[in-house]
C-alpha positions in Angstrom: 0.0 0.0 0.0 3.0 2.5 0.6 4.2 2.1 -2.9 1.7 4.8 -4.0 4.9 7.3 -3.7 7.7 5.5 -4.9 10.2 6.3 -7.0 10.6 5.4 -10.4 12.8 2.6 -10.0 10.3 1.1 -7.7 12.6 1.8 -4.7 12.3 4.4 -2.2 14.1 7.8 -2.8 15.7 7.3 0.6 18.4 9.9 -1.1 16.7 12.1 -2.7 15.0 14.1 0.2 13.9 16.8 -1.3 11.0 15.2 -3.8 10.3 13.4 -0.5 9.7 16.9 1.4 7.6 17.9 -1.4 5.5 14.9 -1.4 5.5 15.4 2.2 4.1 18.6 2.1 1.7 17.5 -0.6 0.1 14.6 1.8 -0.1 17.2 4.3 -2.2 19.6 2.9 -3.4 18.4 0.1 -3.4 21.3 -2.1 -0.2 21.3 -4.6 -0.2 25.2 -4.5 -0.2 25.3 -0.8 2.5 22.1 -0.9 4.9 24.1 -3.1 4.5 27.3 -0.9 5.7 25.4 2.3 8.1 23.7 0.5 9.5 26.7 -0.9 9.6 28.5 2.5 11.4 25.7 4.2 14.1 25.5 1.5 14.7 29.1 1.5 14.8 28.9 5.4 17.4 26.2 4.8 19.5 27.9 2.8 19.2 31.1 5.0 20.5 29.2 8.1 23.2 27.1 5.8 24.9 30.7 4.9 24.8 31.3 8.6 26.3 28.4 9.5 23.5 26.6 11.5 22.2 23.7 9.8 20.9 21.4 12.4 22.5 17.9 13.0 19.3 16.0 13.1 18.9 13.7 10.5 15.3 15.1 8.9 15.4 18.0 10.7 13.7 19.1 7.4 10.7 17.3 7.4 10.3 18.7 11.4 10.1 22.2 10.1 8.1 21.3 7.0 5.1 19.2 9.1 5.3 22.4 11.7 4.8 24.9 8.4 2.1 22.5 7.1 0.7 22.7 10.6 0.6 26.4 11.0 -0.3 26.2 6.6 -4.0 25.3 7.9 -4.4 26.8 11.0 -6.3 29.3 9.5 -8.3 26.5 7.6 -11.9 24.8 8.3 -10.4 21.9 11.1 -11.3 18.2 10.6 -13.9 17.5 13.7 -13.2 14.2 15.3 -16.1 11.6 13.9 -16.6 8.4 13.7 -15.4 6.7 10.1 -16.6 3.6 8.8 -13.8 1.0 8.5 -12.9 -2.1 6.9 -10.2 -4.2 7.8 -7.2 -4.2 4.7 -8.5 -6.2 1.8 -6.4 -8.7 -0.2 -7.5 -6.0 -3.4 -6.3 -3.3 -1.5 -3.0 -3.1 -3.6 -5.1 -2.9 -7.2 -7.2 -0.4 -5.8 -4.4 1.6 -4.5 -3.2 1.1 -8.0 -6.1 2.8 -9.7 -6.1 6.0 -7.1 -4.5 9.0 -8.3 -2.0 10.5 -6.0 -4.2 13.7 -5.5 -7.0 11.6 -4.1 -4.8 9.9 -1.4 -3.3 13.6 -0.4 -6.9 14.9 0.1 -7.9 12.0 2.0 -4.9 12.0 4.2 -4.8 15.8 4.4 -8.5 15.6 6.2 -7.2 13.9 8.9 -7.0 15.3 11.9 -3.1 15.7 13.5 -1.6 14.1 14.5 -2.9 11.0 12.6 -2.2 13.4 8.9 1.4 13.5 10.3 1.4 9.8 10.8 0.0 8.9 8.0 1.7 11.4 5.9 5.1 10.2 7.0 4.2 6.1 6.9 2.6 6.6 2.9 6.2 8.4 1.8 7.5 5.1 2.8 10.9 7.2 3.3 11.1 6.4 7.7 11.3 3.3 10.1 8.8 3.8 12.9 11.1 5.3 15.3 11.6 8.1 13.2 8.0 8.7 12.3 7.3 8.1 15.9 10.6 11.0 16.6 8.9 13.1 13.4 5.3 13.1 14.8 6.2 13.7 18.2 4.1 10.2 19.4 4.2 7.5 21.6 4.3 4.1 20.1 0.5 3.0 21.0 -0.6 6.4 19.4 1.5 5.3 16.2 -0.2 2.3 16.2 -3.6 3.4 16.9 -3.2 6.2 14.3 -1.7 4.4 11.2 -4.7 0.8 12.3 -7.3 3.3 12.0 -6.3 5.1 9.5 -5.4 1.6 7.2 -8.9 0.5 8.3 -10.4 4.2 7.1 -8.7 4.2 3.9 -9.9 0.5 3.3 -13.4 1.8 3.8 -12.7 4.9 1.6 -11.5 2.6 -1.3 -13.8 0.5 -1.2 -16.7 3.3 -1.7 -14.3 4.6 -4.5 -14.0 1.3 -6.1 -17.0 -1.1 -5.3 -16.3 -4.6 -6.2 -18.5 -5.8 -8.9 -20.8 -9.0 -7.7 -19.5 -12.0 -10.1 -22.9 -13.7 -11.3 
């Protein structure tokens, strides 16, 4: 299911970090206009503190200050309200249906989440972390990871199967 944003090579871009913040960005709000905005800000932030001399040591110390500028992106925005989704548990079609989703559809869908479950799920779909860093990244505790990224499997399952309703063979 996280192959949705792979590379082309079918591997993850592990070194290529910057499509990765983009994508990041992207998952987080949804909106590529709004994506590229925060994407540019935190790479012209980036450079500001690299001609100073302060580039943290932290590993994805990038991806920190994107989520926060994706954060503060849609403070301003209508908030997701906590409700209760449908789910389904993971289907064995759930890789040929993530197959058939655009990109765009799985941004908006994880972009309506409410944080820090977009953050967890953002982060676990780029397929670019282990779960200590998404854990380090999100600022949760391991049960909350869990709880987040079950529900949110179990959510999407029930999204895509709305989206692609299996045809009764007769």
């Amino acid at each position: 299911m996280r192959e949705v944003f792979r590379g082309p090579s079918g591997v993850p871009e592990r070194k290529q970090n910057l499509p990765q913040l983009y994508r990041f960005c992207f998952l987080m709000l949804g909106d590529s206009r709004k994506a590229q905005d925060v994407f540019h800000a935190t790479l012209r932030e980036a450079a500001q503190r690299a001609a100073r001399g302060e580039l943290p040591t932290e590993s994805f110390w990038l991806f920190r200050d994107a989520r926060w500028r994706c954060l503060e992106a849609t403070k301003s925005d209508l908030q997701p309200e906590p409700l209760e989704m449908d789910e389904h548990e993971v289907a064995a079609e759930a890789p040929s249906q993530i197959g058939r989703l655009d990109p765009m559809h799985l941004a908006i869908w994880i972009s309506a989440a409410p944080d820090p479950q977009r953050s967890a799920l953002a982060l676990f779909y780029l397929d670019e972390f282990d779960y200590r860093e998404i854990l380090d990244l999100a600022e949760l505790k391991l049960n909350e990871l869990s709880r987040f990224l079950s529900n949110g499997r179990r959510q999407l399952q029930a999204w895509l199967d709305a989206k692609f309703p299996q045809t009764a063979d007769v």
